[in-house]
N, C-alpha and C positions, 0 to 999 in steps of 0.2 A: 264125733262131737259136733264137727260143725252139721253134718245132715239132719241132727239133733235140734239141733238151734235156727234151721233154715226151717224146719216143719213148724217148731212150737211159735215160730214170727208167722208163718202162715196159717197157723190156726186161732193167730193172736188178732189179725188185723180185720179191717173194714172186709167187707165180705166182697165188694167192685175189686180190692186190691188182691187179696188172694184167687181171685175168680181167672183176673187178667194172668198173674204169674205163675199160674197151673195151667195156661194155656202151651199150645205149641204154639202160635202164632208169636211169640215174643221175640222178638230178633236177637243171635247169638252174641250180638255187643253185649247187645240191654243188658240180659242174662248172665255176662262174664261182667259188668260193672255191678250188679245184685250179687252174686259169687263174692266177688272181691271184695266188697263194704260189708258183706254175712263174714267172712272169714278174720277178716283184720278190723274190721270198724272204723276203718276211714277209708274215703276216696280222696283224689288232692280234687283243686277245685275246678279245674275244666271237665273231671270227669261228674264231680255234683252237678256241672250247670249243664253238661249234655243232659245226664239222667231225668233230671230234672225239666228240663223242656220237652225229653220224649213224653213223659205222663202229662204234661201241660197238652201236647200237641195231641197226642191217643182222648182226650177227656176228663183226663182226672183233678178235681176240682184242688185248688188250694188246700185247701181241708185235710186232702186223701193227703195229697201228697207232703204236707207238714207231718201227719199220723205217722207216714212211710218212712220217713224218718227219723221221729222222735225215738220208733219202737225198732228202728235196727243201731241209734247210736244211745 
């Protein structure tokens, strides 16, 4: 179920965010806090505001990163 639901978010979003999260270039954090918030639906909130600064700091505008959100909570 959840591989279910981690595919149909990435075939849901902005095409920049699925592009980035199919990569291998993603750091094994990054990936285990996207795990985490796909499987439970929440992170607490030091791990929102890391995630959150890596997409800021990688490029990703406001925008993306509001979308990235709304569509995994």
């Amino acid at each position: 179920m959840y591989h279910h639901r981690l595919r149909s978010f990435l075939d849901s979003t902005s095409l920049v965010i699925t592009t980035y999260l199919r990569c291998s270039a993603v750091p094994s954090c990054i990936m285990n806090l996207i795990n985490t918030m796909m499987k439970v639906s929440d992170l607490d909130h030091f791990q929102r505001i890391a995630l959150v600064l890596y997409l800021k700091r990688i490029g990703f505008t406001v925008d993306d990163v509001v979308e990235f959100f709304r569509k995994v909570y």
